[in-house]
C-alpha positions, 0 to 999 in steps of 0.5 A, a space after each residue: 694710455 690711462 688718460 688716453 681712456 678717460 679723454 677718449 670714452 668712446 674708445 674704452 667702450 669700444 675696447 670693452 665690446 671688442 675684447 669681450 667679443 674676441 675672447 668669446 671667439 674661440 668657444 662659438 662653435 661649442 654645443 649647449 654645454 657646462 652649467 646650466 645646459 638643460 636651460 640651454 637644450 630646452 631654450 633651443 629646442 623650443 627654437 627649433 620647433 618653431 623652426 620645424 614645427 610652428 611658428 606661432 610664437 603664442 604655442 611653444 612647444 617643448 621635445 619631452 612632449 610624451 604624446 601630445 603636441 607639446 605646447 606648453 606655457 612658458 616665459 613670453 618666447 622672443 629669444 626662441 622666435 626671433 632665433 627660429 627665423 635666423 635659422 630660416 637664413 642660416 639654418 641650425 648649426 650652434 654658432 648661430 645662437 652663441 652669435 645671437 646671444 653675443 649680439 644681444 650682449 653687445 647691445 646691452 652693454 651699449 645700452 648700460 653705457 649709454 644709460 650710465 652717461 646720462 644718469 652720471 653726466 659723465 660719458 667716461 664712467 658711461 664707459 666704465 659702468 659697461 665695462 664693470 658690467 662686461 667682466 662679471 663672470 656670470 655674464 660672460 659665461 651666459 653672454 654666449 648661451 641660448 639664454 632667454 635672460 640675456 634678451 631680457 638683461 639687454 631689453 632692460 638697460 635699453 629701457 632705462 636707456 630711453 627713459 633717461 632720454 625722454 628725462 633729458 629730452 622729451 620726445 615721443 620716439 624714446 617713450 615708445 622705445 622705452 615702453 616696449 623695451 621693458 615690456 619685452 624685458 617683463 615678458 621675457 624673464 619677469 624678475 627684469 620688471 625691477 628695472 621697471 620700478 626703477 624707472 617709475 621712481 626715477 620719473 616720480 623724482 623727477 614730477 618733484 622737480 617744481 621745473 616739470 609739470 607733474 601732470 606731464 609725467 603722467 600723462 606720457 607715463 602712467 598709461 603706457 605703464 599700466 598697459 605695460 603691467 597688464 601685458 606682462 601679466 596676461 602672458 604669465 596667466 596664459 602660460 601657466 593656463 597653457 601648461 595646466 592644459 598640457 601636464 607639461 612641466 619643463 618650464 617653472 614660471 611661479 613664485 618658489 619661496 622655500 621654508 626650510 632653515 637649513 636651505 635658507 641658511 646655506 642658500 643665502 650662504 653660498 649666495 653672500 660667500 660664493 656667488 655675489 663676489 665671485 661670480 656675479 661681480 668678479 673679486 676686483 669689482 667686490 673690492 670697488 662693491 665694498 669701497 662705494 657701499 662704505 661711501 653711501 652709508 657715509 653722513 653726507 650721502 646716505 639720506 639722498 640714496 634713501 631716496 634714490 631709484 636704486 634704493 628702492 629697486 635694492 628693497 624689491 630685488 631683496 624682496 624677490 630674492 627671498 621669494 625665488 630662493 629656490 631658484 637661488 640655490 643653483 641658479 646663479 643668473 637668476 642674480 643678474 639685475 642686481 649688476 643695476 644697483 652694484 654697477 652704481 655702487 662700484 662706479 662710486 667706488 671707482 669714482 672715489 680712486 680716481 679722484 685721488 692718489 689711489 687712481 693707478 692702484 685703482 686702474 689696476 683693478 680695473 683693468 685685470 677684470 678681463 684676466 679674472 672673468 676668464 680664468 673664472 669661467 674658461 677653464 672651468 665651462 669651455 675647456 674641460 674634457 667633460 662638457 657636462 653633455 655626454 660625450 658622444 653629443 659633443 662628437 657630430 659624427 657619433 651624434 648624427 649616427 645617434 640620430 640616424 637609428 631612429 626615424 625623425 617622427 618616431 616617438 623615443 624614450 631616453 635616458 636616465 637623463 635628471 634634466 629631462 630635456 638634454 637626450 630629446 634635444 641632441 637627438 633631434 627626437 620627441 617623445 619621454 624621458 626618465 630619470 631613474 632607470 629602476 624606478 622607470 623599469 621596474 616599481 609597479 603603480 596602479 599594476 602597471 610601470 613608467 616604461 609600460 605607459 610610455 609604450 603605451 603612449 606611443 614610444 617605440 624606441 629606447 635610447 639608454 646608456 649602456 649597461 645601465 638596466 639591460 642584462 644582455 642574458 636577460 633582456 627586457 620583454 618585447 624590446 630589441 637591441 639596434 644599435 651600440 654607439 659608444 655609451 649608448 644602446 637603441 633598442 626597438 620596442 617591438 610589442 
């Protein structure tokens, strides 16, 4: 069986994309749940606004809109656009986006594979690089979430697929690919524009090559390049333009350093301990990490890396990654492209095992990352009682009573709901939300109360969990109690 793979690539890639597919199976039909749930209500409302509202990709709108249009500034939408016309053709129901996503996973996987042969010259490591890829137990969970960073993750490997096409072979078709492929990937989720300074020191080696004409790479290049830069560039100060207009915060699209040395420690900590072995690559692949990274700092090898593409994109994701370490502290995904250059560390691995007498010691471990990425992320994301969503969310009949209380345009206050996006989405509602219910209710500013001016603003419902402020002897004024449906309470506000 083992040299039935490594004959036949074309099979093992076809085995990776299969299995990942057929373990996903089971979860499709699960509501935005577990980790990271806000980000996925947030991404699906957007969609559905296009859906019901406007589909002008250049105005997405959010549900905590308060009362305004909700337009805001945000990430370039493609994933939110392109899942808005699928529901065209098969309406909203939550298999579409894990679909969605899934195929989009696929596609990237195909891409890594293909970019991988062409950069090792060998179809089987190809196959073996979408496999190590496949396994990481952040993008097995992510590969079926409304994630806008999946279409950005997909986008960049198909880009650096086509641009190691056009270094093979060059040919018009795969510069336009490639040109449009990282652009979409920059748009998408900016941090993906690593693979894009990858690119342009991958083709700055290659204008070395006394074989190649220099003026040939730029001439093909360093225009689409720049327009490319300048295309990323304008969205990201439209969207921040969009949001100063609107007061909208739910999207955050700006550099987040932090100072703090304690939260710097113990980010960078739990990054190294935690996440980097565990969730980004999967404990077997650390091992194979750990291996390739003994053999490039080896004499013979380390200065050719100094000089390669990965190396220098390694310097710029460290150099984000400090930037963004905010985002570091809880948001695993954000560590994705680092799958570019660890995939090429842990290939080198591999590649060293294979090659000797360790290679079924070596297969072993290749083979049980499936086993480990699940029990990783299955249990603990899709099986739980707790989803991380109330439970009458994950109940459709409960829910669509939720839904029903209340008129479709009526402006609604929710919570205490931290992430402010979750309630809105579930309940099919627009309007405001609040975290702290004392606070929302009760602390005066400028004379008046959070609750008061969302009143005054339009809100005519209350969506609130149970006996979380409302004292039955001692009501708030000018509300009126609707409906109790399992930990919730609707009350109409009637003043």
């Amino acid at each position: 069986m083992i040299h039935y793979l490594q004959e036949k690539p074309r099979v093992f890639l076809v085995i990776t994309l299969a299995l990942n597919i057929i373990l996903h199976l089971p979860f499709l039909h699960l509501p935005p749940c577990s980790i990271h749930v806000w980000r996925q209500c947030n991404t699906l409302a957007v969609a559905r606004n296009f859906h019901e509202e406007d589909d002008n990709i250049l105005k997405p709108r959010v549900d905590r809109r308060f009362d305004t249009d909700g337009v805001t500034g945000m990430q370039f939408p493609a994933y939110e656009w392109i899942l808005s016309k699928i529901y065209f053709l098969t309406g909203e129901h939550y298999y579409v986006h894990r679909l969605f996503s899934l195929l989009l996973t696929t596609a990237g996987l195909l891409a890594a594979a293909g970019f991988f042969r062409l950069l090792t010259g060998n179809a089987f490591f190809g196959a073996v690089a979408a496999w190590v890829i496949c396994w990481s137990p952040e993008l097995f969970y992510h590969g079926i979430n409304a994630l806008p960073d999946i279409l950005a993750f997909s986008a960049a490997f198909s880009a650096l697929y086509f641009t190691y096409k056009w270094i093979t072979k060059v040919n018009n078709a795969s510069l336009l690919l490639a040109f449009i492929f990282i652009t979409l990937a920059g748009l998408v989720k900016i941090q993906y524009g690593l693979f894009g300074i990858f690119m342009a020191v991958s083709l700055f080696k290659k204008s070395r090559n006394p074989l190649v004409s220099s003026a040939s790479i730029m001439k093909h290049w360093l225009l689409p390049g720049i327009l490319s830069l300048a295309i990323i560039c304008g969205w990201y100060i439209y969207a921040n333009r969009l949001i100063d207009a609107s007061g909208l915060q739910d999207f955050v699209i700006n550099i987040r350093p932090v100072t703090d040395p304690e939260v710097i420690f113990a980010t960078i900590q739990r990054n190294i301990i935690s996440d980097f072995p565990e969730l980004l690559l999967n404990y077997s692949n650390f091992i194979f990490f750990i291996l390739g990274s003994i053999l490039l700092i080896s004499a013979t090898s380390i200065k050719r890396f100094y000089a390669s593409p990965f190396f220098v994109a390694g310097l710029v994701f460290l150099v984000w990654y400090f930037m963004m370490l905010e985002q570091m502290r809880v948001h695993q995904y954000y560590l994705l492209p680092a799958l570019l250059i660890t995939t090429f560390i842990i290939l080198k691995g591999i590649r060293f095992c294979l090659e000797r007498k360790y290679h079924l010691v070596a297969w072993v471990f290749i083979l049980i990352q499936p086993a480990l990425a699940s029990i990783r992320i299955i249990p603990a994301r899709w099986m739980k009682a707790d989803l991380g969503i109330p439970a009458q969310f994950a109940d459709s009949e409960k829910l669509q009573q939720l839904i029903e209380v209340v008129p479709a345009n009526d402006l609604v206050i929710t919570g205490p709901d931290n992430s402010g996006c979750i309630w809105l989405y579930f309940l099919h509602k627009k309007g405001f939300s609040f975290e702290n219910s004392k606070e929302f209710f009760e602390k005066e500013n400028k004379g008046t109360t959070a609750y008061k001016e969302a009143v005054k603003r339009g809100g005519q419902w209350l969506y609130i969990r149970k006996g979380e402020i409302i004292d039955p002897s001692h009501p708030p004024s000018g509300v009126e109690l609707q409906k109790s449906i399992g930990d919730f309470e609707i009350y109409k506000v009637i003043q």
